[in-house]
Each structure stands twice: as structure tokens, then as C-alpha cells.
C-alpha positions in Angstrom: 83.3 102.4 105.0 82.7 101.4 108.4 79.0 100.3 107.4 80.0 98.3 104.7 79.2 94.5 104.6 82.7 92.4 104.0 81.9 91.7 100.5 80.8 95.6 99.6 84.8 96.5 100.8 85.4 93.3 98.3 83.7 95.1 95.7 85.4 98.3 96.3 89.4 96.9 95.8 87.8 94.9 93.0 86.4 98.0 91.1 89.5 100.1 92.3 91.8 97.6 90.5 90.3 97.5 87.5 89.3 100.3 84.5 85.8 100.5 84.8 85.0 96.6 85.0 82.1 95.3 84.0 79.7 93.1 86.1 80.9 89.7 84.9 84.9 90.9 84.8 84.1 91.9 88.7 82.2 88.4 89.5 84.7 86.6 87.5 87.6 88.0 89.7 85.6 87.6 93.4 84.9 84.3 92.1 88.6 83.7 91.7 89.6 85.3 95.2 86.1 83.4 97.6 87.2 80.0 95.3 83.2 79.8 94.5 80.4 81.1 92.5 78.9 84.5 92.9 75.4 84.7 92.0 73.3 87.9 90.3 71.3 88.1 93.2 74.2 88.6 95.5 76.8 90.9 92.9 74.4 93.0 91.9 72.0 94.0 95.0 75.2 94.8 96.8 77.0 96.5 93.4 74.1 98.7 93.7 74.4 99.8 97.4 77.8 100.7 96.9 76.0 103.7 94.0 72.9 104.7 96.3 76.3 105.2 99.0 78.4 107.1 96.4 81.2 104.9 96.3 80.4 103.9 93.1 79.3 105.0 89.3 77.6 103.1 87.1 77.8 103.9 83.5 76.4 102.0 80.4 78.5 100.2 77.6 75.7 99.5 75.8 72.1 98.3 76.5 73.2 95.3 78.1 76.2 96.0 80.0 77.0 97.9 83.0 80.3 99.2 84.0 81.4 100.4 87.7 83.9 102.7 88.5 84.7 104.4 92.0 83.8 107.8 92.8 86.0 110.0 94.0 84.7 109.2 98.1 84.9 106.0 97.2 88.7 106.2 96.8 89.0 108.4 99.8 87.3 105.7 101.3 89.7 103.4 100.7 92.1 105.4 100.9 91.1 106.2 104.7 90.3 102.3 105.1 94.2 101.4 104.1 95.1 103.5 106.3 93.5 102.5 109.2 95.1 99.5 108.7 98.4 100.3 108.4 98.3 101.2 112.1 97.4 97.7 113.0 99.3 95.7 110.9 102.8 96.2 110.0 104.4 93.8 107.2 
């Protein structure tokens, strides 16, 4: 995870807390969270790094419409990210 841009770990949580979102439901939602528009040519380049890395899968809904879900190292990844965390900030 360590070589992941800001927005890629974005992604990640964003993909991890929903059932296999869609690419508008996850540009809808980081949209929400930055408080300004996401465009294609951002989401979509980076959604795809994240499935040449193996973080993510992309399946099909229909001919249209992608969905995303995490792989199973990409949860570990996150997993191991939180984590890391915890040993830095303690709430």
C-alpha cells in the first residue's frame, strides 16, 4: 500500500465500504468526502491501477457498467495499513 497515491488508498476504503460499487456510486461518495468533482480521467485511470496491482476486481453489470470490489490482498492491505496506524494514533 505503501506505493499507493493518496487517492488510490481513497479508493480502496471507498470500495471496501461498499458491495461491489459501481463507478459513479464510488465518484459520487469521493465527491462527497474531497467537497468537489471527480472527473473520468482521474477515477478511472487510478480505479484501474488498483486491478493491474490486485487490489481490486472488476466485474461487469452489464455492457455499460463496471463494478469494483476488493481482492482478497487488497483487504489484507488495508488491513495491514489500519494497523499501522493504530500504532501512531491512539483515539
Amino acid at each position: 500500500m505503501y506505493d499507493l497515491t493518496g487517492f488510490q488508498r481513497d479508493l480502496l476504503y471507498t470500495i471496501a465500504g461498499k458491495e461491489e460499487p459501481h463507478g459513479l456510486a464510488i465518484k459520487d461518495e469521493l465527491e462527497d468526502y474531497y467537497e468537489k468533482e471527480i472527473h473520468h480521467g482521474r477515477l478511472y485511470p487510478n480505479l484501474d491501477t488498483l486491478v493491474d496491482k490486485g487490489l481490486v476486481e472488476k466485474g461487469q453489470l452489464d455492457r455499460r457498467t463496471n463494478y469494483y470490489m476488493l481482492t482478497s490482498r487488497g483487504t489484507r492491505e488495508i488491513e495491514a495499513r489500519r494497523e499501522w496506524e493504530d500504532q501512531y494514533v491512539d483515539l
